[in-house]
N, C-alpha and C positions, 0 to 999 in steps of 0.2 A: 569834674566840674559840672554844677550842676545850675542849669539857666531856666528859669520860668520867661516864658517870650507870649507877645501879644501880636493879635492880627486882625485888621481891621479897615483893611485900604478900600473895602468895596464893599458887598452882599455879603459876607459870609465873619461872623464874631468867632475869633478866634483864640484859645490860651493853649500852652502846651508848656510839659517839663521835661527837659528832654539832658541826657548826662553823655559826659564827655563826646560831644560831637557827633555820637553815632548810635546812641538808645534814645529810642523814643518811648519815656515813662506816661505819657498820658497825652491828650491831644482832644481839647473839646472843640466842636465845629457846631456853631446855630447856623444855620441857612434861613436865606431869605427868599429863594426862591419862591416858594407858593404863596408868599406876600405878593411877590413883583409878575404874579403871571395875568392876571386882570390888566395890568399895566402894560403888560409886551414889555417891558425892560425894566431894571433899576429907578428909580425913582430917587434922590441925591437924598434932600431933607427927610423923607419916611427911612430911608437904608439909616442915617443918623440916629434917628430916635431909635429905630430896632437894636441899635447897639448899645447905647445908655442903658436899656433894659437889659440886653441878656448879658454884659459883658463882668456883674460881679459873680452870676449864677456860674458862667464858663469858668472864673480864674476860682472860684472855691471849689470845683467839681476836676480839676486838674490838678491842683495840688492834692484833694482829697484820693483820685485815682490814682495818682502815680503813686500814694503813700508815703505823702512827705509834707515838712510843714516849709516856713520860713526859714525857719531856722536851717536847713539844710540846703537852700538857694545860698548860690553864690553870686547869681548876674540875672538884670531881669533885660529883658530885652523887646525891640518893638518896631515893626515898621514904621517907617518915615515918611517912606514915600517909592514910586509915585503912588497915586488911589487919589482917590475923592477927599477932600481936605476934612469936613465936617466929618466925613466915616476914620477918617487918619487920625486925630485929635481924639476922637473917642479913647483909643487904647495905647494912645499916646499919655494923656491924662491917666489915662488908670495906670499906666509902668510908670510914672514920675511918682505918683502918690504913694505905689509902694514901692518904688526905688526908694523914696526920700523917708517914707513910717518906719522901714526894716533898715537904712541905711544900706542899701545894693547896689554895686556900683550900675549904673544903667548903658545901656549899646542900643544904639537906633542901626537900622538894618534895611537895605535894600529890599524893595519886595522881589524885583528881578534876581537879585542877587537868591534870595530865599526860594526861588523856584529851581534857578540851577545848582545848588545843595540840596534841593527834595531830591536828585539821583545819586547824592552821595550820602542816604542815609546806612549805614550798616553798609557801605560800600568806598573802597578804596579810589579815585580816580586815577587815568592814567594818561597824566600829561606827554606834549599840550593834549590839550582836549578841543573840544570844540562844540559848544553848547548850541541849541538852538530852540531858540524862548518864543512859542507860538503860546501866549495867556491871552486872554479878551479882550485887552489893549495894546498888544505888542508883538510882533513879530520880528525878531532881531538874531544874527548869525553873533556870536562872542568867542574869540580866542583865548584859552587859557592855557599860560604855560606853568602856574604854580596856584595857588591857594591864593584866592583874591587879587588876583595879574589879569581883570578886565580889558579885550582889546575888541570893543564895536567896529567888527567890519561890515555890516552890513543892515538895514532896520527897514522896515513900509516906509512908503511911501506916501501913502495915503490908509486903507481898510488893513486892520492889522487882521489875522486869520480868523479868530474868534470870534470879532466884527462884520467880518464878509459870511460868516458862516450864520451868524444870526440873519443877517438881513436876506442870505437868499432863502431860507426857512421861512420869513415870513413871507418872500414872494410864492413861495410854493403853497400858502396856506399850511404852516405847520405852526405852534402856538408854541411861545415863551416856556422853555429857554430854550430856542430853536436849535442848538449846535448839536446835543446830544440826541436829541428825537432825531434828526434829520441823518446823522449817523446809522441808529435803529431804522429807519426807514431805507436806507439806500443800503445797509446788505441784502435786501433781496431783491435790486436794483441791476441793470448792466448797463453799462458803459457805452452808452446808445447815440448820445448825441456828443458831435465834436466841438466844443466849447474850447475857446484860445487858452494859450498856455501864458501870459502876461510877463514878457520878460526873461523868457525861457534860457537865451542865451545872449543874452546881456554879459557885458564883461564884468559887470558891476555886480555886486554881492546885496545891492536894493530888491523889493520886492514892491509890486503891487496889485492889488487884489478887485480896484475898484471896478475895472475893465470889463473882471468875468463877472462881474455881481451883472451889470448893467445887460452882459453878451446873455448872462442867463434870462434876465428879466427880457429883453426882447425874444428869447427862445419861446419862453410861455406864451407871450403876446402871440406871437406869429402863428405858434400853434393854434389857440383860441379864437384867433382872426380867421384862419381857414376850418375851423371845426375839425381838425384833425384830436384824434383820441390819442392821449398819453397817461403816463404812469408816473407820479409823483416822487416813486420809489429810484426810476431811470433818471430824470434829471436830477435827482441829490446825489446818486452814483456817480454823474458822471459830472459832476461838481465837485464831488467829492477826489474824483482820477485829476481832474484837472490843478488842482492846488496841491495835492503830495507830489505829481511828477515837479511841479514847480520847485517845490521844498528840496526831492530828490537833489537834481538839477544842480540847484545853490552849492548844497552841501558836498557834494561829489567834488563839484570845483572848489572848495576852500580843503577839503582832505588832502587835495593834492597839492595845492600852495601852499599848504602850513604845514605840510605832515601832520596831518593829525594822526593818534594814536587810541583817541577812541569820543565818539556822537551822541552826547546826551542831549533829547527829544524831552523839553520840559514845557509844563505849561497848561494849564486847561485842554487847550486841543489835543496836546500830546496823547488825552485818553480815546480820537477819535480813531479806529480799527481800521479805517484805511491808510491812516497817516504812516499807525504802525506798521502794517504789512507792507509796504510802499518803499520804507526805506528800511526796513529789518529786510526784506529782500533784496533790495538797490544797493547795498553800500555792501561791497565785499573786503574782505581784508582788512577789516576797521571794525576795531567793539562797537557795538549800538546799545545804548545802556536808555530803558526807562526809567519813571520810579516808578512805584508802585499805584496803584491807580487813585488810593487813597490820597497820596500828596500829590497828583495833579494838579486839584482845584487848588483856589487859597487855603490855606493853612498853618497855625502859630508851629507846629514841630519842625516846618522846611526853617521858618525864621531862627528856630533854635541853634538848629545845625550849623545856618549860616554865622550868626551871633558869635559860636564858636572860634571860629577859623579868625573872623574877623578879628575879636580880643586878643588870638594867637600873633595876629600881623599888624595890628592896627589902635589894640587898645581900647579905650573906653568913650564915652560921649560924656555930655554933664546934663545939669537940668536944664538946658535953655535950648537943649533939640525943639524942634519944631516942625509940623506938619507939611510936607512937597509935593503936591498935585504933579510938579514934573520934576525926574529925576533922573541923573541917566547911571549906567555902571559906573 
């Protein structure tokens, strides 16, 4: 089976050809990044326009790379939602045009859902599972006991990880796209000041992040109020400690009420090195599965995969899907 899938919920245009569920034949990514860094963030109607333009150059440089034409697509496929409506529309539009020019049948596609099959590309899962979706808007614990068997126990509160991770980057003076600099900066960081743990042991499988944003921001002040000298590299470290033990934390307790049998860490954040070490350390006796660093970010190949599974269990969409700012599994 062979599915051409679109990607376009936010910053990043994306096409990919990807066959039976678990090769990924091509996968083209335009970023927007050094557009949006002037800005400090995404910017809604410019992200819109970036993908009208690059989004015919991705889907002919994907079929072109994987070595395939139309004629060899079986299913095209497309986020829905959630993302930015104007950016979701984008390559919504462009999979209905050629769902409908090539006659294919079309599949709209969780982007949530597409981050937690980025770890089951070229990899078996072994349910239940138990996902954990830390991307730029979300922060959410998911039980799965079989192939698209979605069970939300747990989501923020308020700053989803990605979120809090920008915003204390720009209190420390680090520039767009703060999550990843701020990563490079606090490995040569330690773990110096004691910043709250937000919910640590909550019974409840919620999260929130907004607490330490503010615990941080008042850390810097206090320091700068006394003229005391610090290290920019020590508070993203120990910003950084304070949000994986949290993640730890959660996940340990749902391993052990659900038996889980093995912790897929997906999501944009998922690429930050403390998160990984944090719980590829913490979690014993339970698979710890990433993807690969390439399908962290957004990506049309995770959509493929998911696309997949989903026709297997669920079947097809028609032309009158439509764009979802909010979606949930």
């Amino acid at each position: 089976m062979y599915i051409l899938s679109f990607e376009s919920s936010c910053d990043e245009t994306s096409v990919s050809v990807t066959k039976d569920g678990k090769y990924v034949l091509s996968n083209e990514v335009l970023s927007q990044i050094d557009i949006f860094k002037e800005y400090g963030g995404v910017v809604p109607e410019i992200s819109s326009r970036e993908h009208v333009k690059g989004i015919t150059y991705a889907y002919l440089s994907a079929l072109k790379n994987a070595n395939v034409t139309m004629d060899d697509i079986d299913y095209v496929a497309v986020t829905e939602g959630p993302g930015l409506v104007g950016s979701l529309l984008t390559g919504i539009n462009a999979a209905k045009t050629v769902s409908l020019n090539y006659e294919k049948p079309l599949v709209g596609v969780n982007h949530l859902s597409g981050h937690i099959y980025a770890a089951f590309i070229e990899h078996d899962p072994i349910f239940p599972s138990l996902a954990l979706v830390i991307s730029g808007g979300h922060t959410e614990l998911v039980v799965m006991k079989d192939h698209y068997d979605f069970n939300k126990i747990g989501s923020t509160m308020d700053d989803a990880v990605g979120e809090v991770f920008d915003k204390v980057a720009r209190i420390i003076g680090i520039p767009y796209p703060g999550g990843p600099l701020l990563d490079k900066i606090g490995k040569d960081g330690t773990n110096r000041y004691p910043l709250p743990r937000p919910m640590l042991h909550s019974n409840s499988y919620s999260f929130s992040f907004s607490g330490l944003k503010s615990a941080t921001l008042n850390l810097v002040n206090e320091l700068e109020k006394n003229n005391i000298k610090y290290e920019i590299k020590d508070i993203a470290r120990s910003f950084e400690e304070a949000v994986s033990e949290v993640l730890l934390e959660k996940t340990l307790k749902a391993i052990k009420e659900y038996n889980i049998k093995e912790v897929v860490v997906v999501g944009g954040s998922a690429a930050n090195s403390v998160i990984r070490e944090t719980l590829t350390k913490g979690i014993k006796n339970t698979k710890v599965t990433f993807p690969e660093m390439k399908y962290c970010g957004d990506n049309a190949a995770m959509i493929g995969i998911s696309a997949y599974y989903k026709i297997k269990k669920m079947g097809v969409d028609d032309i009158s899907l439509t764009p979802k700012s909010r979606l949930d599994l």
